[in-house]
N, C-alpha and C positions, 0 to 999 in steps of 0.2 A: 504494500500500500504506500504510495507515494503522498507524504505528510501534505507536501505543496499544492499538490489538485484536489488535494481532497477539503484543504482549508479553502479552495477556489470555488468549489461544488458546493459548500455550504455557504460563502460569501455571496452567491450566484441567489441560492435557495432565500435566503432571509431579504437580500434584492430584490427579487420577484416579489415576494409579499409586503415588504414594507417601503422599497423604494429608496432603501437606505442600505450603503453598504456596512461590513462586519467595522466595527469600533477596535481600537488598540486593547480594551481588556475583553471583549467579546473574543477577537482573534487568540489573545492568551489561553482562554478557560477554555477554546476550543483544541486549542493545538496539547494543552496541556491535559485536556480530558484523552486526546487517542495517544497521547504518551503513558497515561495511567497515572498522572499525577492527582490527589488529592486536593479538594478546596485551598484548603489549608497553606499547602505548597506554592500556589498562583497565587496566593493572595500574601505571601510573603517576598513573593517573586516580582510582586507589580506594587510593593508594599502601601499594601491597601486592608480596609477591614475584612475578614473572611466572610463576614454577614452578608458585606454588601457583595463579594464574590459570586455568594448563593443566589443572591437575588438576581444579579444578573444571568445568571447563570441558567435558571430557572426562565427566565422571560426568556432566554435563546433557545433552551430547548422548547418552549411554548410556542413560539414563532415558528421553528421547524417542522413543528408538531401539525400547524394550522395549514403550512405551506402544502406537507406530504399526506396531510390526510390519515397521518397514525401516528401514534404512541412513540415520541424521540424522549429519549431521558439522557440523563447524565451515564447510566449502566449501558445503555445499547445505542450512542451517539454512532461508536466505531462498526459495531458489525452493519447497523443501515447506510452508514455511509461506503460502506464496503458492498453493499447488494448495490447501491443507490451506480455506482461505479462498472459493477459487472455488469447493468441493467443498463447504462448511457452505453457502452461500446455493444452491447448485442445489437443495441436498435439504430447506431446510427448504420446510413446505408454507405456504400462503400465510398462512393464519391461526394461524400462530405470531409473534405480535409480541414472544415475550424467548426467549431461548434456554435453554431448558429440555430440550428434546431433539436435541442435535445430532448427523448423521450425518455421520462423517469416512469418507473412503473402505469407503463400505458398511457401517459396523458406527455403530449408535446409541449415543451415549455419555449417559450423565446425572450430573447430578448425585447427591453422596454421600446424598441424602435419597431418592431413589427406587428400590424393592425390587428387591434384586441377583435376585431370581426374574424378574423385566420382563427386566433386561439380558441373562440367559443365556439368554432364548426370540427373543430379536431377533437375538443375536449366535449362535444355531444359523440361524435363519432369514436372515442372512447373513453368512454363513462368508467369510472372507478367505484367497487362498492364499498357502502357506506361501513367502516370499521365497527366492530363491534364491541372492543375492549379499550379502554382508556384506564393503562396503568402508570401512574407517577412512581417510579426505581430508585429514583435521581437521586435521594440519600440514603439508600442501600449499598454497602460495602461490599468490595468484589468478595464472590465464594472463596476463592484460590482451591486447594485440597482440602475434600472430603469427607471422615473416616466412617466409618460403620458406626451411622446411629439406626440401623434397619427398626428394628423394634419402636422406638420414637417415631420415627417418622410415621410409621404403619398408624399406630396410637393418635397420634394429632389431627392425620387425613381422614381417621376412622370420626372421630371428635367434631371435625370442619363439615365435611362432605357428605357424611352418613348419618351421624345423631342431629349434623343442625344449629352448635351450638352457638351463641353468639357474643358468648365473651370466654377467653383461656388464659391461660399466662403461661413462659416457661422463667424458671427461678432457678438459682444453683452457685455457688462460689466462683468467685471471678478466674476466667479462664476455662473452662469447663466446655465453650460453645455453643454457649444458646443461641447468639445471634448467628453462628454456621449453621444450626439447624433452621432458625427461623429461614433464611434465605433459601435452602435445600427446598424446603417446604414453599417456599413461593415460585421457587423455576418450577415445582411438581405439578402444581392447583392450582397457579394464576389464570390458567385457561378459562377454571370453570364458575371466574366470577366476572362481571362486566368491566367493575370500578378494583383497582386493587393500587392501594397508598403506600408508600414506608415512610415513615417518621421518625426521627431520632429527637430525643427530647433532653438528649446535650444540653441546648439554648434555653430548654426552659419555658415554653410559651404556655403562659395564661390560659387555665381552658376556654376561654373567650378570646382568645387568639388562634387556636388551635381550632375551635369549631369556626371559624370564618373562612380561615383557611381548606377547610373541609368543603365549606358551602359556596368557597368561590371555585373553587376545584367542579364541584359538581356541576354549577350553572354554568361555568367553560365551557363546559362537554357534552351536557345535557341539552343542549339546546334550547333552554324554559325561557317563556316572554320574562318573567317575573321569579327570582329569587323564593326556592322553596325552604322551608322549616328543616335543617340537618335529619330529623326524624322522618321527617317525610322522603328524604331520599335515602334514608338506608331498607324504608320500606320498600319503596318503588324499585329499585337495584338489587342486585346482589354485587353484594361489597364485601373486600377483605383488606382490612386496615392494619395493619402494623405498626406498634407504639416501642420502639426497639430504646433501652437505657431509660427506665421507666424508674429508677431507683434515684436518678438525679430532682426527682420529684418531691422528695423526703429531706426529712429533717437531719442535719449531724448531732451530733452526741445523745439522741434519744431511741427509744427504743423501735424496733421496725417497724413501717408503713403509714411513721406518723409527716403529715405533711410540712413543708415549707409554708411562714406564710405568705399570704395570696393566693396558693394555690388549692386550700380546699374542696373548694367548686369542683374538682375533676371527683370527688367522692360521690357525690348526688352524679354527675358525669357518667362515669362505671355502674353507679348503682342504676342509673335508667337504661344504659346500655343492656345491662344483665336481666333489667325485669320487662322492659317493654316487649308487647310485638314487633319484631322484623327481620328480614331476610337476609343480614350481614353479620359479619363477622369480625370482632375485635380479637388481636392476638397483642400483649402486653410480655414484652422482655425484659429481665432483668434480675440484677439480684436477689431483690426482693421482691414480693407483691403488695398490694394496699393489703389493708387490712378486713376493710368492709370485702374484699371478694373470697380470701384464706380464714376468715374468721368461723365460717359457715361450711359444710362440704356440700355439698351441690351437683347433682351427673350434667348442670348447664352450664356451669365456671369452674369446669377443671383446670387443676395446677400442677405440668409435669414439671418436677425435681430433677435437674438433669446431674445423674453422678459418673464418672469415670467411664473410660472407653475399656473396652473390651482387651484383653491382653494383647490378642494380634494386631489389633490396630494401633498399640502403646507400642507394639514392636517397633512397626511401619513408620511410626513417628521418630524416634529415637535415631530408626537407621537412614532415615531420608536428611537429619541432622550431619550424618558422617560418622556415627556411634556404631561402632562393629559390635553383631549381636552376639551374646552370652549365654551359657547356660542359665545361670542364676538371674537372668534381665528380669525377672517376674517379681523378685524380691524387691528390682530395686522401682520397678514400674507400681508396686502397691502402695511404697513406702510416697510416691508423690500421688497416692490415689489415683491414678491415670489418668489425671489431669492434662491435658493436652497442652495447654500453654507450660504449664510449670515445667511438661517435660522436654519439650522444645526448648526452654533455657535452662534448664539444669545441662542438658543436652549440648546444647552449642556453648555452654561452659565448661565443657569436661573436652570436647573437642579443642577447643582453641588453645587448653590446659596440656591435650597429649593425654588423657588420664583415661582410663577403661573402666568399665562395669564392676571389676571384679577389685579394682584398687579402691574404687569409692566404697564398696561393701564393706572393706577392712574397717575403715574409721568410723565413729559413731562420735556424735553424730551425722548423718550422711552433710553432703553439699548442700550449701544456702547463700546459691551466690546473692552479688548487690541488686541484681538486674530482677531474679523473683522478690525479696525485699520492698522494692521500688512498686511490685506489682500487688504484691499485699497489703501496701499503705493505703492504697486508693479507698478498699471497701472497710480498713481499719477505724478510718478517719469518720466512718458516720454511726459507729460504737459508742453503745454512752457509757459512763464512767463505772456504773455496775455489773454492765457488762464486760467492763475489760476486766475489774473485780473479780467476777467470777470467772473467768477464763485463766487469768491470771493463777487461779486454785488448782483448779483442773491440768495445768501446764507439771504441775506435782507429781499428778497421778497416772501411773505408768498401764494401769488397767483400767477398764470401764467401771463407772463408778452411780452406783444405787440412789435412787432420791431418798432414801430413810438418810443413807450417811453424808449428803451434799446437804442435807436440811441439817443436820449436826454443825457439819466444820464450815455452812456459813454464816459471817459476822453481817446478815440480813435477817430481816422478819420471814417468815416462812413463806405470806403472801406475797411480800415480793420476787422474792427466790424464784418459784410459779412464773410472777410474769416476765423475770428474767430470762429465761429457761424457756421459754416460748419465743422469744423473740430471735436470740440465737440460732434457734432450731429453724426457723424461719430464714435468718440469713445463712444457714449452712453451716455456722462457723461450729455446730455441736451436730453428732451425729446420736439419733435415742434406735435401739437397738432391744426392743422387749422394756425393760425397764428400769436400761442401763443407759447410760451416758458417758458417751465419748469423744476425744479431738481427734484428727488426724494429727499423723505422725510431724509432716510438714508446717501447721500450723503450732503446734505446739511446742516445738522448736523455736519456731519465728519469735513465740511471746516467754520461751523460757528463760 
């Protein structure tokens, strides 16, 4: 793919509909999105706010979107620009040596010099049909590699597409891959909804920013004379929304799923999502969940708990680092719960080190480089102070330990203890096992 024509073919496309050629940051976020760069990256690049990045960023693939008569995002700019490319050389005919009349997916485009009476007798004589998905990608993170969550996925399509259900969540300890599932699950099912969103709630938006955003989205696309009620189009559609870092929502140093404030409004939000009639589908990522939806069990707001990969896929991970495989890899793939990011950096620290499987097993206890450290502060930091308390105890105790004897050796009232101990179990950082209680090995380290 040639970088150059293909920033030309979209220069060309946003021309045609606005009459205006690509801008100096328009041209960046373009050229930067089929290199694979991140917002983030362009907007330190053209040193500008990443916000406003988005936004523009957002109005160009919107613009493209209106041009081509389908669904351009930030996630599939490159592969339609890559049809869009194999589609201009099929159709020109041979004795066209400059591109003066191109046809993009069956419709002839020209330049603003040739009479809009030629375009409207070409473009009757091939009609394009009317799309029937309108997915926004744009702040969904590329997949990259895979691992075997078979059973999850099977579980969540069975939840989405079979029971009906219209509110989920996936929750689990940072690193784990919820958001790799989440997107797995949206290349799978996105067919079978009209409307399908991903939102990353990083920024933080007001749920009165958030439903606007929804309801300018739908009237986009939806074609309505008149701006409808967000409820009213989740009835009329079928929709599948993605709420991806749903734990930036919450409050730090208190216990899980309580809100930031300003933001409570998303509680009533969820809770009319979860009880109302309608035909869409809210999926909620993150460490946590609220609490109004985990408080309750429910077969219409299930919450899959995502734990550890499967040993062969812990393998697969490890040796795709440059970690040559071992007998004893199992011991050491438990000891990090099979967490897939923890072992990718444990992993590319032992490589960069020269160090094997079998010499980390010597020492106890095992590896804790700075780089997982770094990665465990992030969900440490919205801990509250009796909860580190208690973890803090627990970091003691070398076995699983009974609620008769943690009601003993804690310096808390026994009600709160209870609602300690609930909330951890919520954020993962404690694992209940019958009715026992436990840390991973790696966590416990961390806070020893």
């Amino acid at each position: 793919m040639n970088l150059d024509e293909v920033l030309k073919l979209a220069d060309a496309l946003v021309f045609a509909k606005t009459g205006q050629h690509l801008d100096d940051l328009q041209q960046a976020i373009a050229r930067g999105t089929l290199q694979g760069k991140k917002y983030s990256e362009i907007a330190q690049e053209k040193h500008c706010n990443e916000s406003y990045v988005r936004d523009v960023g957002a109005k160009l693939w919107k613009t493209l979107s209106k041009e081509l008569e389908e669904e351009v995002t930030k996630f599939n700019f490159r592969s339609t620009m890559e049809r869009l490319q194999i589609s201009i050389v099929s159709h020109l005919e041979p004795h066209h040596n400059q591109i003066s009349n191109v046809n993009i997916c069956g419709e002839a485009r020209h330049p603003p010099d040739i009479p809009n009476q030629n375009r409207e007798n070409q473009a009757t004589s091939n009609p394009k049909p009317t799309p029937n998905f309108h997915h926004d990608l744009s702040e969904m993170p590329n997949l990259g590699r895979f691992y075997n969550r078979t059973a999850e996925l099977d579980r969540l399509k069975t939840s989405i597409l079979t029971e009906k259900v219209q509110l989920l969540t996936i929750t689990g300890i940072i690193g784990m891959g919820k958001t790799a599932l989440g997107i797995k699950l949206v290349e799978e099912i996105k067919t079978e909804f009209e409307y399908v969103i991903w939102c990353s709630l990083e920024s933080c938006p007001t749920v009165a920013q958030f439903q606007t955003n929804l309801t300018d989205f739908f009237t986009e696309w939806g074609n309505h004379t008149s701006r409808l009620p967000l409820m009213k189009s989740l009835q009329n559609h079928r929709c599948l929304i993605i709420l991806d870092d749903i734990n930036y929502l919450f409050r730090r140093g208190e216990l899980a799923g309580q809100y930031q404030p300003n933001y409570e409004d998303y509680r009533n939000f969820f809770k009319q999502i979860k009880d109302r009639s309608h035909q869409s589908c809210f999926l909620l990522i993150g460490w946590e969940a609220p609490r109004e939806i985990v408080q309750l069990k429910h077969p219409n707001t299930p919450n899959l708990i995502l734990t550890g990969l499967d040993t062969a896929s812990a393998h697969q991970i490890i040796a795709e680092q440059g970690l040559q495989p071992e007998e004893n890899g199992s011991r050491f793939i438990n000891h990090y719960q099979g967490n897939p990011l923890w072992l990718k950096t444990v992993a590319n620290f032992m490589v960069e080190l020269g160090l094997t499987v079998t010499q980390v097993l010597q020492n106890q206890p095992l590896l804790f480089p700075q780089d997982l450290k770094d990665i465990l502060q992030q969900p440490l930091a919205y801990l509250s102070e009796p909860e580190k308390q208690l973890l803090s105890l627990l970091t003691k105790e070398d076995e699983p330990i009974a609620l008769v004897k943690l009601l003993e050796i804690a310096p808390m009232p026994s009600s709160d203890l209870l609602d300690i101990l609930q909330s951890l179990c919520r954020r993962c950082w404690i694992e209940k096992t019958a009715h026992l209680y436990r840390m991973s090995p790696v966590l416990r380290q961390y806070l020893g």
